[in-house]
MARBA-560701 format. One record per residue: z, y, x of N, C-alpha, C in turn; residue in three letters. Coordinates in steps of 0.001 Angstrom, whole numbers, plus 500000, padded with zeros to 6 digits. Each point is the difference from the previous one (the first is absolute). Layout:
N
ZYXZYXZYXALA ...
This chain:
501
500000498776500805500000501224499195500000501271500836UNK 501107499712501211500159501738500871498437499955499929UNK 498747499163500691498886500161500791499507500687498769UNK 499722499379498874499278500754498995499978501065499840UNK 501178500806499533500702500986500129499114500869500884UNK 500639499236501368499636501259501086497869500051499656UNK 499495499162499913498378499793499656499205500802498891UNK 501683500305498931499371501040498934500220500698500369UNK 500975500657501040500398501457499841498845500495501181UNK 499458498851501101498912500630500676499083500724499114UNK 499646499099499018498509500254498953500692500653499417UNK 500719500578499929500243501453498921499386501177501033UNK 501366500138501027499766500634500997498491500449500082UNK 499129498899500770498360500016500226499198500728498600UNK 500621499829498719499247500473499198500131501188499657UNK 501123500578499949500080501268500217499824501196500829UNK 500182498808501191499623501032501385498426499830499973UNK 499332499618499360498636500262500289499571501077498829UNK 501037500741499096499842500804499344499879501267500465UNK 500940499728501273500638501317500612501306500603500173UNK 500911498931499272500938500537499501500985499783501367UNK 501239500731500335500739500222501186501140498688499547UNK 500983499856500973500277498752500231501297500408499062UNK 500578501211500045500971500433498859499891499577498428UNK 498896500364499625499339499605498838499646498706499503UNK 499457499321500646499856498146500301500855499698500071UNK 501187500030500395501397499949499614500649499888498989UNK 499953501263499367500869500512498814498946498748498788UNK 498352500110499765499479499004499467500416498872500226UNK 500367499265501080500542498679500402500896499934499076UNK 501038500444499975501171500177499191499971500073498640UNK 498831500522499606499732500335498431499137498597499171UNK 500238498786501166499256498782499911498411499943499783UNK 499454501188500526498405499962499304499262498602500918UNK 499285499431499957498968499070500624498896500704500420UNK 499103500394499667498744500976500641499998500884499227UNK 499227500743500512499499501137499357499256500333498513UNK 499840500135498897499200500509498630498523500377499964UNK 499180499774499769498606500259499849499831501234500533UNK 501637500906498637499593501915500295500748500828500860UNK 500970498904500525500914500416501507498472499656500970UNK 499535498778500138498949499937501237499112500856500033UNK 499481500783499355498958500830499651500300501722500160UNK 501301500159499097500755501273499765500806499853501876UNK 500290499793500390500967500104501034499507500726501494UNK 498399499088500245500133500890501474498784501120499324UNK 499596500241498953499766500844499294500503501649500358UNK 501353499481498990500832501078500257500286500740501905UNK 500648498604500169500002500515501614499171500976500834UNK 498872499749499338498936500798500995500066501460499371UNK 500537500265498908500444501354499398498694500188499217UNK 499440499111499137499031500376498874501058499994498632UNK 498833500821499601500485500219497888499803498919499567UNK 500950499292499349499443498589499118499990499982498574UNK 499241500044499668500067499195497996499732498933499977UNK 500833499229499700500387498714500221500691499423498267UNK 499062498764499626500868499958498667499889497871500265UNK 501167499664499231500320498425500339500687499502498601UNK 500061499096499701501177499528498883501223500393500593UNK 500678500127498747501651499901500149500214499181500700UNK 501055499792500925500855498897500374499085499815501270UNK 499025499818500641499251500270500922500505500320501324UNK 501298500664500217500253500588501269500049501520500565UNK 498938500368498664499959501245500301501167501557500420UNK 500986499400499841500894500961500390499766500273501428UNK 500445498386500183500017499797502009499058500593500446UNK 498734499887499085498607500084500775499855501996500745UNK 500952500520499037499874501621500505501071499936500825UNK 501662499620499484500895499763500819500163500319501294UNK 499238498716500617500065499393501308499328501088501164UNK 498712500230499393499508500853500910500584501375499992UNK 500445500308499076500746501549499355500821499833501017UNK 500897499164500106500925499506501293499936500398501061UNK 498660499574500505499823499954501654499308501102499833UNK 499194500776499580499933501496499913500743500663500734UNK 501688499750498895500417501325500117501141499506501005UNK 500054498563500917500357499375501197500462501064500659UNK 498956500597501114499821500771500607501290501547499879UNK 500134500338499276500843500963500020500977499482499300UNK 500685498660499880500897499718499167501308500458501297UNK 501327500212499656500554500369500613501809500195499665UNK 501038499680500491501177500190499615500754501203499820UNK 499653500653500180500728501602500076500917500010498732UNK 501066500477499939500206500634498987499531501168499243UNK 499516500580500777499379501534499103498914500070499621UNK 500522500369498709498484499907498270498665500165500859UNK 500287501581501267498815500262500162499083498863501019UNK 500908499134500203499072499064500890499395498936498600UNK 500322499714498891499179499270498947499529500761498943UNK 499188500865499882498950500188499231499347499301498404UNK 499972499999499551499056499180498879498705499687500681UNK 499676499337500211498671499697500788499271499069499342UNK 500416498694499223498850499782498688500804500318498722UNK 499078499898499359500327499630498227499641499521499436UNK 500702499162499011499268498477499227500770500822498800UNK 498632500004499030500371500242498572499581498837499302UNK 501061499727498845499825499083499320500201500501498230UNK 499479499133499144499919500710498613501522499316499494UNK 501019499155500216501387499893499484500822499800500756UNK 501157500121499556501297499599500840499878499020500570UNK 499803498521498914499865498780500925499173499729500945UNK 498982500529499838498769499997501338500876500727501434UNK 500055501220499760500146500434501298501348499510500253UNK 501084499425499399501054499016501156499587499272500039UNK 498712498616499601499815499374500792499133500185501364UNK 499066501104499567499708500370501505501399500274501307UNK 500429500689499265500515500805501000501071498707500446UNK 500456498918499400500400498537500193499314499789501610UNK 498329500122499412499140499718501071500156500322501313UNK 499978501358499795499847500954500970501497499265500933UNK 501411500245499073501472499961501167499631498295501035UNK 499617498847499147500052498918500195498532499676501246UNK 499140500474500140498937500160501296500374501074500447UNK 500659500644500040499928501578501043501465499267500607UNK 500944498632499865500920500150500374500409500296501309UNK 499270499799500514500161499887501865499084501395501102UNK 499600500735498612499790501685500852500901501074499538UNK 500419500515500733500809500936499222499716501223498964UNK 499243499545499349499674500661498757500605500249498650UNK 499976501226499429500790500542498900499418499890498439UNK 500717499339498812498601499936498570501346500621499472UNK 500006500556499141499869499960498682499375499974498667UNK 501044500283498345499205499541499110500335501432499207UNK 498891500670499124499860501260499720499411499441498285UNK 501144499793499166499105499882498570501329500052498774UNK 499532500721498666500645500235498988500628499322499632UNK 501212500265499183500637498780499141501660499909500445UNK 499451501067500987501916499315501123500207501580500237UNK 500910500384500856500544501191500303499165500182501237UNK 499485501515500275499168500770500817501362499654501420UNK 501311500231499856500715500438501233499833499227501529UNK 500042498468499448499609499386501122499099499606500569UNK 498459500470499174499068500054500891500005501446500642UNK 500481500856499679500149501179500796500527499753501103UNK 501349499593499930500559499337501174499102499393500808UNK 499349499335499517499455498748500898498890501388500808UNK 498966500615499257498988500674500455500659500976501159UNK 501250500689499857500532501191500722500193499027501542UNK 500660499222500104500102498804501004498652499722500745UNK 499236500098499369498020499842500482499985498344500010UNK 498345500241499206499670498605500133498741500210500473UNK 499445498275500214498568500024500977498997499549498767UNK 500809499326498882498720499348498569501071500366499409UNK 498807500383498866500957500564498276499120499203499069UNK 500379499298499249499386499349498948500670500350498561UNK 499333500660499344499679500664498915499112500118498377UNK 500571500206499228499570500368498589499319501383500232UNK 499404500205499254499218501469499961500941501017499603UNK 500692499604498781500473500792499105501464500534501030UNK 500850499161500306500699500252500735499975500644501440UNK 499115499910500619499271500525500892500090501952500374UNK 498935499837498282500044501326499987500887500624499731UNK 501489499404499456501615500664500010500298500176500971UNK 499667499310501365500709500289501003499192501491500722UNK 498621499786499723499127500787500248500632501548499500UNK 500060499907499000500633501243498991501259500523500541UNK 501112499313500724501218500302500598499825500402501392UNK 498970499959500561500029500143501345501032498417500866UNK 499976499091499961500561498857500107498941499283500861UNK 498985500001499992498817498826500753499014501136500397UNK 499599499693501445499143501026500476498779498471500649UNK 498507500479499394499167499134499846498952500449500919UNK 500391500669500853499050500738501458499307499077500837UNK 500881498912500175499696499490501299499691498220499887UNK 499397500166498282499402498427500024498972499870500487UNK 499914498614500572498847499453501025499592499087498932UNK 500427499398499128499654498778499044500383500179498796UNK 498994499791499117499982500161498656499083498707499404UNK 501487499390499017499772498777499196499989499797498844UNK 498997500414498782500170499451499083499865498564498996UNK 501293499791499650500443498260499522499230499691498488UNK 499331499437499756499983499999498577499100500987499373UNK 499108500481501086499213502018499726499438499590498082UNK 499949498685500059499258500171498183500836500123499224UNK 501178499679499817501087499638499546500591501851499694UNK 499829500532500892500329501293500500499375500847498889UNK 498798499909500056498939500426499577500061499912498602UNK 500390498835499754500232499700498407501079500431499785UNK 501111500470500120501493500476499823499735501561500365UNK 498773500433500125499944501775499939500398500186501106UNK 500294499393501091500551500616501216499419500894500918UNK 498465500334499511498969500194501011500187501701500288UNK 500331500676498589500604501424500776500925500038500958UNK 501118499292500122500958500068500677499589499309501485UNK 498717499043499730499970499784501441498965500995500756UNK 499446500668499137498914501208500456501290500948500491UNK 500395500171499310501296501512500477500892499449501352UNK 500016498617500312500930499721501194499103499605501079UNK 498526500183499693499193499749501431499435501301500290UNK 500419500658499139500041501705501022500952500001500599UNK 501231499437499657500771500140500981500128499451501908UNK 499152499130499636499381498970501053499474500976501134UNK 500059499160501188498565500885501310498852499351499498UNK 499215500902500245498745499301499472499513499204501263UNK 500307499380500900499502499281501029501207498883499791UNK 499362498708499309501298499000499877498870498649499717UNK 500658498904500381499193498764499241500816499641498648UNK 498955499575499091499977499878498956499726498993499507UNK 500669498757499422500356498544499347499951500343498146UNK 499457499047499507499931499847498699500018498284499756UNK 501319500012499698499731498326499587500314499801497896UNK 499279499250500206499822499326498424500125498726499493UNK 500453499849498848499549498524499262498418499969499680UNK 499706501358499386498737500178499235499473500602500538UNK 498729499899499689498897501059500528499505500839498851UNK 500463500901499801499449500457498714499016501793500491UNK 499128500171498636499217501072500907500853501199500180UNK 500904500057499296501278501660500215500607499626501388UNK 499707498949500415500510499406501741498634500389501166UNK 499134500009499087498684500136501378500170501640499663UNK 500190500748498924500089501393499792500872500561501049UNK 501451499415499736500853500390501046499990500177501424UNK 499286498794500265499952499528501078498815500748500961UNK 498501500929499210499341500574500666500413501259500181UNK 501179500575499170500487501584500592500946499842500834UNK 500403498811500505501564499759500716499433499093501554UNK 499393499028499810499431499366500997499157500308501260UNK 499619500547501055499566500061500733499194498638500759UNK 499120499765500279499107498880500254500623499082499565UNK 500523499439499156501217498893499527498894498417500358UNK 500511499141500363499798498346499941500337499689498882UNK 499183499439499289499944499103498660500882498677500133UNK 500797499870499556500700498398500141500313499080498338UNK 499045499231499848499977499215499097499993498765500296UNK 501269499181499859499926498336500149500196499200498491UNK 499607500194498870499934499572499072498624500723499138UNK 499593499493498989499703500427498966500237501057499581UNK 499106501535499489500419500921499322501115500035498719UNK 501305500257499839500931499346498989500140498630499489UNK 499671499256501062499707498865499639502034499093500335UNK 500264498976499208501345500025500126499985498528500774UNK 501311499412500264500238499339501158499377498620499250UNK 499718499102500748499534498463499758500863499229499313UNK 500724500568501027501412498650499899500743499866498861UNK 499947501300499440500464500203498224499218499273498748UNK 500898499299499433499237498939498667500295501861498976UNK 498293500167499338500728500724499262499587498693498477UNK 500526501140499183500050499482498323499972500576499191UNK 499401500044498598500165500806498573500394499112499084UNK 501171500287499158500585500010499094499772500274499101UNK 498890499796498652500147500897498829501361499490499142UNK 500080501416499468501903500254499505499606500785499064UNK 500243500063498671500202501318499013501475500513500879UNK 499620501292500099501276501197500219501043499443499344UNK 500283499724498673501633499753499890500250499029500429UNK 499369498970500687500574498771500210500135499956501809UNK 499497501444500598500062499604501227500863499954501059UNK 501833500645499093501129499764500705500088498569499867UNK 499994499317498504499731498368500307499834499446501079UNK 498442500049500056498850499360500745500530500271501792UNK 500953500577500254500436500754501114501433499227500281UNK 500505499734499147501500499123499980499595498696500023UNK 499211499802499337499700498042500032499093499580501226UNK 499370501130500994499330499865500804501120499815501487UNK 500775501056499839501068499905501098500980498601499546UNK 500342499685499089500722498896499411499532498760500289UNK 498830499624499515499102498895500550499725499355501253UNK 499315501445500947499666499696501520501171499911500380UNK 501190500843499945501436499787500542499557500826501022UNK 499349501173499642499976501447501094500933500909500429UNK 500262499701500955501359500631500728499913501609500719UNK 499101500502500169499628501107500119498531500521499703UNK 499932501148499024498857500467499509500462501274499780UNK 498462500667500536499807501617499945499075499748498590UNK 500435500783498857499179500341499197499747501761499769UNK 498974500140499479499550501777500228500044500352498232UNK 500118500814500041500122500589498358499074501755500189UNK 499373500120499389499524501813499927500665501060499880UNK 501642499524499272500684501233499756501458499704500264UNK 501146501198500864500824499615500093501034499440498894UNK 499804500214498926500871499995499026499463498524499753UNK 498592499897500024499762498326499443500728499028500984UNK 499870500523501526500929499185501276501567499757499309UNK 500448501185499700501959500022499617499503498480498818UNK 499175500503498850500108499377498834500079498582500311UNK 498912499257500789499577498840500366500932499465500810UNK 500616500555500985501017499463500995501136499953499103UNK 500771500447498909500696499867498818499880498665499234UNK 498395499401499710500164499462499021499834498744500539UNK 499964499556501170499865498992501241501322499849499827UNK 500749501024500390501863499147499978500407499607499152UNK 499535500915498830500376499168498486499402498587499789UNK 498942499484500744499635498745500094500792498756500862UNK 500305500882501021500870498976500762499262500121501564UNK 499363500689500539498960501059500915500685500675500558UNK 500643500264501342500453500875500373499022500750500524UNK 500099501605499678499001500752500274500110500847500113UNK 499358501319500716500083501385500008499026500235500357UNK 500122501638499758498991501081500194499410500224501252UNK 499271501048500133499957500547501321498819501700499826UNK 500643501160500005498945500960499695499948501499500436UNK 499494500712499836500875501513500075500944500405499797UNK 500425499599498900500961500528499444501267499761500988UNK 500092499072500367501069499028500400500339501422501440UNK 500915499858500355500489500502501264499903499129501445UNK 499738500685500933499697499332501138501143498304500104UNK 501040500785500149500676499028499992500025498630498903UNK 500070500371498663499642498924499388498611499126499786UNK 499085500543500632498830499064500423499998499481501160UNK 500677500678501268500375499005500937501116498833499769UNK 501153499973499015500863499300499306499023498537499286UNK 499097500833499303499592498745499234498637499575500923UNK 499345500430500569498828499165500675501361499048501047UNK 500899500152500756500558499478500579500533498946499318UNK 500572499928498597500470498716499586498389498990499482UNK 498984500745499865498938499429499814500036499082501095UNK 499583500344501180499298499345501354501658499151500025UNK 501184500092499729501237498779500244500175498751499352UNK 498413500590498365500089498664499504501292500236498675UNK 501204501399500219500220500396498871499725500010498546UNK 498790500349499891499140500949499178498518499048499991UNK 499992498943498945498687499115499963499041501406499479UNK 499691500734499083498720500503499714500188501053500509UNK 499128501005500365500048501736500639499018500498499030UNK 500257500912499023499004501028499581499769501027500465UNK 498561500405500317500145501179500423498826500556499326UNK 499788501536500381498811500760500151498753499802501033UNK 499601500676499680498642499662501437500618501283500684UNK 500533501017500183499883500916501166501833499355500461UNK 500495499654499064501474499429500500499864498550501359UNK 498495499788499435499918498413500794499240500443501406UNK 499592501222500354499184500015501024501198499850501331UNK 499697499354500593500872499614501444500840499303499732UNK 499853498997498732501182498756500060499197499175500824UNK 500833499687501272499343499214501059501321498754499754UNK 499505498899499058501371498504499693498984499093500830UNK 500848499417500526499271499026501221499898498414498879UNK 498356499698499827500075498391499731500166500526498403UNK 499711500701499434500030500291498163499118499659499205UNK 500464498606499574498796499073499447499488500322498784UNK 500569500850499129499220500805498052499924501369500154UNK 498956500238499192499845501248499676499328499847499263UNK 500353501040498511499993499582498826499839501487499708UNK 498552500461499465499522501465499109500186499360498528UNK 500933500451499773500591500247498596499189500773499433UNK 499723501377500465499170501272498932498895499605501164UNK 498302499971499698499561499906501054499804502235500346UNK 499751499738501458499789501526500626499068500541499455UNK 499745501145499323499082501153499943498832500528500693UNK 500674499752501327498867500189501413499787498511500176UNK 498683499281500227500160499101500690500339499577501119UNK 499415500776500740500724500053501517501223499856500010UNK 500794500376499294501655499509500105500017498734499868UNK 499278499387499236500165498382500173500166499274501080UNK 498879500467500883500206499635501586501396500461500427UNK 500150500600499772501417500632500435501143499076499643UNK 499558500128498602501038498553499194500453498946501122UNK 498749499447499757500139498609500534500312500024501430UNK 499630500600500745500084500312501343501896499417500491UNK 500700500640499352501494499436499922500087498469499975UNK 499197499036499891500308498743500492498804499642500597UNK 499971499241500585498828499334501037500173500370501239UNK 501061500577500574500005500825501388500328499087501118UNK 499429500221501176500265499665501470499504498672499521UNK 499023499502499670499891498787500126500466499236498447UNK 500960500275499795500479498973498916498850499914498477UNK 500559499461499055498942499968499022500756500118498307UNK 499240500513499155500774500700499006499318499844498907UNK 501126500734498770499211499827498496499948501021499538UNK 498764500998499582500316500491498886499434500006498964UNK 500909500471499355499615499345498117499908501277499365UNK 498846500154498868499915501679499162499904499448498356UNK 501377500822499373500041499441498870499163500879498977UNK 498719499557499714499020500901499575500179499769498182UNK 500077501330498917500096500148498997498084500652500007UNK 499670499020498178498832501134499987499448500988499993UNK 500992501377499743499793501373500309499821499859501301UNK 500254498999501432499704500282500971499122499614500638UNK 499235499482499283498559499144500185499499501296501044UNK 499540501026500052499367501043500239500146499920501347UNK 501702500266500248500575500129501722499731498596500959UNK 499983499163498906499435498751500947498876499537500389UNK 498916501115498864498428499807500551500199500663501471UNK 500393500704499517500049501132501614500549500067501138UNK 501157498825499791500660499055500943498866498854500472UNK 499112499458499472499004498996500642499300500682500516UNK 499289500861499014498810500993500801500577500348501982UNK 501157500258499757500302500302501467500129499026501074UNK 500273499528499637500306498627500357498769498826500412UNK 499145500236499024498479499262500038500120498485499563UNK 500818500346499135500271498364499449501247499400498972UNK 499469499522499160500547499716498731501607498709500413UNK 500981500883499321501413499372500272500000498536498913UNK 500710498939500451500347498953499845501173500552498307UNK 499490499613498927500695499511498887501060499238500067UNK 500929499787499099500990499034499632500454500593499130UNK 499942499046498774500541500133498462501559499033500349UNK 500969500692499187501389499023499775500142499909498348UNK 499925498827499356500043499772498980501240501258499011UNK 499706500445498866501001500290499712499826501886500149UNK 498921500231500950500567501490500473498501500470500406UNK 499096499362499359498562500974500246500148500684498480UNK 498993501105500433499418501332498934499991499124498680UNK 501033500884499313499857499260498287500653498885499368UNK 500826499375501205500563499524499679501839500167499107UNK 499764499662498882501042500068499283501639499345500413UNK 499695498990500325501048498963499909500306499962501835UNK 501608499828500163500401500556501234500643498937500623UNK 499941499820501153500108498705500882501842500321500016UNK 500339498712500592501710499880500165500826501011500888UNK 498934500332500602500463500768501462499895501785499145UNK 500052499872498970499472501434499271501418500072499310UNK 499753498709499221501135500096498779501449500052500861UNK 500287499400501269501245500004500595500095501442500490UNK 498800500522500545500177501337500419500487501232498793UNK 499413499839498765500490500819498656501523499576500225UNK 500265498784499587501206499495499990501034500568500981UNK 499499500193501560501279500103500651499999501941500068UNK 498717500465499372500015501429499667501020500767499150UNK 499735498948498843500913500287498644501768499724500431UNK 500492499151501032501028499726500270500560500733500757UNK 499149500675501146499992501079500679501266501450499332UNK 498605500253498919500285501111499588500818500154498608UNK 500812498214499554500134500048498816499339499857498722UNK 498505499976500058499506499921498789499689501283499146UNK 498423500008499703500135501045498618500902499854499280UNK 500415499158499578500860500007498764501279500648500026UNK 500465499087501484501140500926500541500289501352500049UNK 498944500694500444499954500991500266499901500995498273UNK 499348499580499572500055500619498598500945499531499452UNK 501151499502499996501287499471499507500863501326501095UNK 499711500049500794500955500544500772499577501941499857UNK 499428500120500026498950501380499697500986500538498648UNK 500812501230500220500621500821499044498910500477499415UNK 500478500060498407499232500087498599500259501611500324UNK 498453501214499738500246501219499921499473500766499003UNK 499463498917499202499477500698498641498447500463499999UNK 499185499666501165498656500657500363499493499139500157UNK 498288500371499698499483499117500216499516499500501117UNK 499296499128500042499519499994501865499137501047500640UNK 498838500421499407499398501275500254500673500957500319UNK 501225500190499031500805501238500397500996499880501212UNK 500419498747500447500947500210500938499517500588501211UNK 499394500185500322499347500851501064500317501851500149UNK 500305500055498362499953501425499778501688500876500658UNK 500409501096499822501295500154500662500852499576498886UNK 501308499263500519501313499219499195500871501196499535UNK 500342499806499075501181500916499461501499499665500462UNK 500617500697500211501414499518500542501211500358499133UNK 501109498957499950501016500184499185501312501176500576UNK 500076500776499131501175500913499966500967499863498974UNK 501063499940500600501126500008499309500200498709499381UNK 500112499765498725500868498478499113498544499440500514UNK 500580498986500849498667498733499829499220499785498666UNK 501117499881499501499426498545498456499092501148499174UNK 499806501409500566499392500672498809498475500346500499UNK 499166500111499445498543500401500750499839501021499806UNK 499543500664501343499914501270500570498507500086499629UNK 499818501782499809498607500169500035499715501072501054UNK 499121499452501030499802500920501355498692500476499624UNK 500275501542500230497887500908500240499501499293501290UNK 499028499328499280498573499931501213500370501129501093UNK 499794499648501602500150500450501052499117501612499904UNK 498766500224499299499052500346499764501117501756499503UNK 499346500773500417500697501380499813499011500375498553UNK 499598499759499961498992500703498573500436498746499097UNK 500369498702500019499420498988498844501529500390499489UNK 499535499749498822501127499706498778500173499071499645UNK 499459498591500771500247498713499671501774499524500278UNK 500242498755498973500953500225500725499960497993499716UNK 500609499257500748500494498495499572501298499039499385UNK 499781499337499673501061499453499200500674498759501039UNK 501042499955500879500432499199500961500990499368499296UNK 499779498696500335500703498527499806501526500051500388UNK 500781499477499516501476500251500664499668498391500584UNK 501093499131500530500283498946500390499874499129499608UNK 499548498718499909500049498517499333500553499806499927UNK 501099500056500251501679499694499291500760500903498783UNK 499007501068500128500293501427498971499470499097498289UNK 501078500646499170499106500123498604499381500643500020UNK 498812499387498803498697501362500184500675501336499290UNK 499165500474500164500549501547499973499702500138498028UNK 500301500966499852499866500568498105498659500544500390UNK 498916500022499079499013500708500430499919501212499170UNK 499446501271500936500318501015499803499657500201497972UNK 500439501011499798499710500738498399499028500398500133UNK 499130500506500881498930500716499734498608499210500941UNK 499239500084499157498710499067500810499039501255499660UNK 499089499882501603498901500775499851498578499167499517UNK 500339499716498645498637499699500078499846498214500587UNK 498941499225499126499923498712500031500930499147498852UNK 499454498853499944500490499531499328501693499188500386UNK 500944499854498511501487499873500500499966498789500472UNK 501085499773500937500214498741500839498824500429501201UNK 499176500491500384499178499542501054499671500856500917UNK 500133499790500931500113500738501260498159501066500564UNK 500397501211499781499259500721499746499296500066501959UNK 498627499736499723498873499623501237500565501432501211UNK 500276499581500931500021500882501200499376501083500361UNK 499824501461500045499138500754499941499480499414502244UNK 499295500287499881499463500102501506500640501403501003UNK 500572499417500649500587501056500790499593501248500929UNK 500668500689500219499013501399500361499881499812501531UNK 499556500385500752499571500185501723501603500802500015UNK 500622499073500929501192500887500774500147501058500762UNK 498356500421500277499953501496500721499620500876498878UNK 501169500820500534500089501287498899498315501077500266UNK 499707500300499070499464500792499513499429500583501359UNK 498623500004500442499804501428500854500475499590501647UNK 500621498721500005500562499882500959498946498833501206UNK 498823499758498983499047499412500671499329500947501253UNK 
C-alpha cells in the first residue's frame, strides 16, 4: 500500500506540474485528494498563467472553481508576503459571485489552495453585519470575493479601495446577468485599472455572456469542454407527469419508496419552498427550506444539517441553490420546473459532480408542458417519461402514499373539523371576517355597537357577546327588514378619510 500511495502522489504531482502549477499549490491539491486534473482545469490553467482573458464556460461540478483558483494563486505568488501592514496587501484580485453561497465556497477555495503562500481572502456579501468585513478589509487583503450588491456598500463607505486589482473574476457572469447585477458590475469596473486580466467563468453560455464578454474581454481564449448548455452525462434525467395537486404526493411516495436519504428539490417561489418543506414533515420527511429570506446564518444552519444527513429533503430556490457545493448528492428533484431553461442546467448540475453519477427527476404538471418543450429544445433531446400509477394528469382516485399523507396532514394540524369546533362563534359571516372586528366595552354579556373605523361612515355593527353569554334581548327598534332576521351588511367604507388619498 505505502508503494501505491507514494506512485499516486507521483502522478498527481506530474499532472499538475505539467500544468504549471508551483510545488506549493500541488500540495495544497494533494491534500484536497484530487487525482488529475478536469478537462477545464487542463485547458483553463496554463491559460491563465500566461496572463490571457478567458471566457471559459463547463458544467457545474466540473472543477471550475480550481480551474481560475490555482492560477489566480501563482499570479499573485510573487508579491505574496507576511508583513503586517494593510499597505503591504492590497486587493489585488476580485472574484464576484451572484450569492452568498457561491462566493464562500469560492473563497473555501481560495483559503484551502493558497494554504502554503502567505496570502490574505476574505468574504464581502449581504445578509450578515458590514463590521467584520470592515475589519477584515482595514487589516488588507490580497483576494476579496464578493456579491455585487454588497460590494458597492463597502464602496459607498469608503471601506475597500479597488485601485490596485491585477485580476478580475467573474463566477457565474450568467447567473449575474439574470439577477440584474450587470449595473452594479458596470459601476465597479470603473472602479478597476483599466490594465488587468480578465476571467469569465460559466455554467452557460448564453448570448448576454458573449455581450458581456466583448465590452470586458480583451483578446479573450474561448474555453469550451462540453456542449453549448449541454448538461452532465452521468445524470439519469426523468419526467414525471403529475396534476399540480397531487405533486406534494407524488414527491413523498417518491422519497418513501426509493428510501432517499438526501434530496435537493427546487420550488419557483420562496413561500412555495417554506410551504413544501412544511408539508414533508407533516408526512414524516424531515425537511427544510433554504432561500433569501432566511438569514445568513440560518442557511448555513440548515444546508449544514443537510450535508450531516440531519435533514433528508432540502428545498430551495434557484438563486438560494447557487454554490451548494454537497459532495456525492444523488436527487434532484424540480418540483416547479424553471422559467429560464438554462436554469435547468443549473438544476441538475448539483448532482453528478467530480465524477460521481446522479438523478434528476422534474415533476411536470400540464400547464407546464410549455417549459419542458423548451427544456428539450435546449438540450437537443427528448427526456425519458415515467408514469406512477395513481398520479398522472386526471387522475381522480389517489394512491396510499396520498391518502397517508392527507391523513398525517389532518393530524398534524388537528383536522378541519377540529379547527371549526375550536374557532370562536362571532356572528359574521365568512366574507365578512376579514372586515375590522368590533371590540367589547364594558359588561361582556351585552353587545356593543362600535362606528366603522371610517371617519365619514355612519355604519355601525352589531357584536356578539360570548358563547357562554345568553343571547342578548334584541333591540326595540329595527331599521328596516323583515322581524327576526338579520338585516344584510352594508359594504364598508375605505378607511382613508376623505381627501387623504
Amino acid at each position: 500500500m505505502p508503494q501505491q500511495a507514494d506512485l499516486r502522489r507521483i502522478f498527481l504531482s506530474q499532472s499538475f506540474a505539467r500544468l504549471g502549477l508551483q510545488d506549493e499549490l500541488i500540495r495544497a491539491v494533494e491534500e484536497q485528494g484530487y487525482a488529475e486534473p478536469t478537462p477545464i482545469q487542463t485547458r483553463a490553467i496554463p491559460v491563465i498563467l500566461e496572463g490571457h482573458d478567458v471566457l471559459a464556460a463547463a458544467q457545474t461540478g466540473t472543477g471550475k472553481t480550481a480551474g481560475f483558483t490555482l492560477p489566480l494563486l501563482q499570479r499573485l505568488a510573487p508579491a505574496a508576503n507576511t508583513s503586517a501592514s494593510p499597505a503591504r496587501h492590497p486587493v489585488r484580485a476580485l472574484i464576484l459571485t451572484p450569492t452568498r453561497e457561491l462566493a464562500a465556497q469560492v473563497e473555501e477555495s481560495v483559503r484551502g489552495y493558497g494554504k502554503y503562500l502567505p496570502l490574505r481572502s476574505t468574504l464581502a456579501y449581504g445578509g450578515v453585519s458590514m463590521n467584520p468585513q470592515i475589519e477584515a478589509l482595514r487589516l488588507g487583503v490580497d483576494i476579496l470575493v464578493a456579491t455585487p450588491g454588497r460590494l458597492l456598500d463597502h464602496v459607498r463607505q469608503r471601506t475597500v479601495n479597488l485601485s490596485q486589482v491585477k485580476i478580475l473574476v467573474l463566477d457565474e457572469a450568467d447567473r449575474m446577468l439574470d439577477m440584474g447585477f450587470i449595473r452594479d458590475i458596470r459601476r465597479l469596473l470603473t472602479l478597476l485599472p483599466p490594465r488587468r486580466q480578465n476571467l469569465l467563468f460559466s455554467a452557460t453560455f448564453t448570448d448576454g455572456i458573449r455581450k458581456l464578454a466583448s465590452g470586458l474581454l480583451h483578446a479573450p481564449v474561448l474555453i469550451e469542454v462540453a456542449a453549448r448548455n449541454a448538461a452532465s452525462e452521468r445524470v439519469a434525467q426523468r419526467v414525471y407527469p403529475v396534476g399540480a395537486e397531487h405533486k406534494r404526493a407524488l414527491l413523498a411516495h417518491l422519497v418513501a419508496s426509493g428510501n432517499w436519504h438526501q434530496v435537493l428539490v427546487f420550488t419557483k417561489t420562496k413561500h412555495g419552498a417554506n410551504r413544501l418543506a412544511q408539508q414533508l414533515c407533516k408526512d414524516g420527511i424531515q425537511a427544510d427550506a433554504i432561500h433569501g429570506n432566511k438569514s445568513q446564518s440560518q442557511r448555513m444552519r440548515v444546508l449544514q444539517g443537510f450535508k450531516d444527513g440531519q435533514i433528508r429533503v432540502l428545498v430551495a430556490t434557484d438563486l438560494a441553490a447557487r454554490g451548494l457545493d454537497i459532495e456525492a448528492l444523488p436527487h434532484v428533484v424540480n418540483y416547479d420546473l424553471p422559467l429560464v431553461a438554462e436554469d435547468y442546467v443549473h438544476r441538475i448540475g448539483r448532482t453528478g459532480r467530480a465524477g460521481c453519477s446522479g438523478e434528476a427527476i422534474s415533476l411536470v404538471a400540464p400547464e407546464e408542458q410549455r417549459l419542458l418543450a423548451a427544456i428539450e429544445k435546449l438540450l437537443n433531446r427528448r427526456l425519458e417519461r415515467h408514469g406512477v400509477p395513481n398520479f398522472e394528469p386526471g387522475k381522480r382516485a389517489l394512491s396510499e402514499p396520498l391518502a397517508h399523507g392527507a391523513r398525517s396532514e389532518a393530524r398534524g394540524r388537528g383536522g378541519e373539523s377540529a379547527r371549526r369546533e375550536a374557532r370562536p362563534h362571532t356572528g359574521l359571516r365568512a366574507a365578512d371576517r376579514s372586515r375590522p372586528q368590533a371590540r367589547f366595552h364594558g359588561n361582556a354579556h351585552a353587545p356593543t355597537r362600535v362606528v366603522s373605523e371610517t371617519p365619514s361612515s355612519a355604519h355601525v355593527h352589531a357584536e356578539a357577546g360570548p358563547m357562554d353569554a345568553p343571547a342578548p334581548t334584541p333591540p326595540a327598534r329595527r331599521r328596516g327588514g323583515r322581524r327576526g332576521a338579520a338585516r344584510p351588511m352594508p359594504a364598508l367604507l375605505s378607511a382613508t378619510p376623505r381627501g387623504a388619498a
